[in-house]
C-alpha positions in Angstrom: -3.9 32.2 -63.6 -2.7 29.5 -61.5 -2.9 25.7 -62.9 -4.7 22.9 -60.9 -2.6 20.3 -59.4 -4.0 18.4 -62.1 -3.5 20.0 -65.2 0.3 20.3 -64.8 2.4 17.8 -66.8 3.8 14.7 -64.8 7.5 15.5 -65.8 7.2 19.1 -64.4 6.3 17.5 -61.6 9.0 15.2 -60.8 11.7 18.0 -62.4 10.3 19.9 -58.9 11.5 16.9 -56.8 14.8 17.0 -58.4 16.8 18.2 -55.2 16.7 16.1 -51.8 15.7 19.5 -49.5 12.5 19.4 -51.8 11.4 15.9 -50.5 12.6 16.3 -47.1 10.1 19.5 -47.1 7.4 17.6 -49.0 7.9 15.0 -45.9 7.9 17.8 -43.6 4.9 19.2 -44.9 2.9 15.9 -45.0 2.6 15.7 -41.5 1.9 19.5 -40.9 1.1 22.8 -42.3 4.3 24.9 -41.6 5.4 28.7 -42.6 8.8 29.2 -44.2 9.9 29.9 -41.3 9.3 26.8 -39.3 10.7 24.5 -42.1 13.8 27.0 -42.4 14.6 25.9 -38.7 14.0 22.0 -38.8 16.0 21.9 -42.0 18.6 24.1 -41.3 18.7 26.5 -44.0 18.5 29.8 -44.7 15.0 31.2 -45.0 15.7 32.3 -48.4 17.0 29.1 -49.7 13.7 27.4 -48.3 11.4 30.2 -49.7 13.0 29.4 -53.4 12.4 25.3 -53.1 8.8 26.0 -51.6 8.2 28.2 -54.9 9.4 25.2 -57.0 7.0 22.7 -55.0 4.2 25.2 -55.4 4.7 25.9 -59.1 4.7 22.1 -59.2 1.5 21.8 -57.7 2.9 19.8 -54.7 2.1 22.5 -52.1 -0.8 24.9 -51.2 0.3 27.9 -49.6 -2.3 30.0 -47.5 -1.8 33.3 -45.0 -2.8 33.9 -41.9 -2.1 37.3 -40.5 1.3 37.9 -41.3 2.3 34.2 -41.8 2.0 32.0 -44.7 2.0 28.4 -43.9 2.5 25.5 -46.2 0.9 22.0 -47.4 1.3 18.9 -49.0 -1.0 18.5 -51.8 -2.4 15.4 -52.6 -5.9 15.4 -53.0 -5.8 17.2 -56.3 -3.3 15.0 -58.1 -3.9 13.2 -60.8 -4.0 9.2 -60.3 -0.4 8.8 -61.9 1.3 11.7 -59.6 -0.5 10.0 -56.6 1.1 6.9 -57.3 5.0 8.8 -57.4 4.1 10.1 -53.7 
C-alpha cells in the first residue's frame, strides 16, 4: 500500500534529498512533468542512475509518477505535503 505524501516522516523525507542530482531533478520536475528519459538527457546521466534517484524521491513522497502509453512521466509533489515539508521546499 503506498503512503500519502503526508503520512511519511519528515526525516525520511529530507534523507531522500540527501544527494545534489535529487534536487536538481526535484528542480527539474517543478517546472514540468518529464519521463526518465527526458531528465536522463538534461542531467546527463545514465538512465539507470536517474531511474534509482527518481525511486528515492517517489518513496519519499516528493514525486508522482503516472504512464502514458509506454512512457512514465514525473512530478513534483507539493500539494500533498504536510505544512512542515512545505516549508523545506
Amino acid at each position: 500500500m503506498k503512503r500519502s505524501p503526508s503520512s511519511i516522516p519528515v526525516t525520511d523525507r529530507l534523507a531522500a534529498l540527501g544527494e545534489m542530482i535529487r534536487l536538481r531533478v526535484l528542480r527539474l520536475l517543478e517546472a514540468e512533468e518529464l519521463s526518465v528519459g527526458e531528465v536522463a538527457q538534461v542531467v546527463q546521466l545514465p538512465q539507470s542512475t536517474v531511474s534509482r534517484h527518481l525511486k528515492v524521491l517517489a518513496d519519499g513522497g516528493w514525486v508522482a509518477r503516472r504512464t502514458e502509453g509506454t512512457a512514465t512521466l514525473y512530478r513534483l509533489v507539493l500539494d500533498d505535503l504536510a505544512p512542515e515539508a512545505r516549508t523545506l521546499w
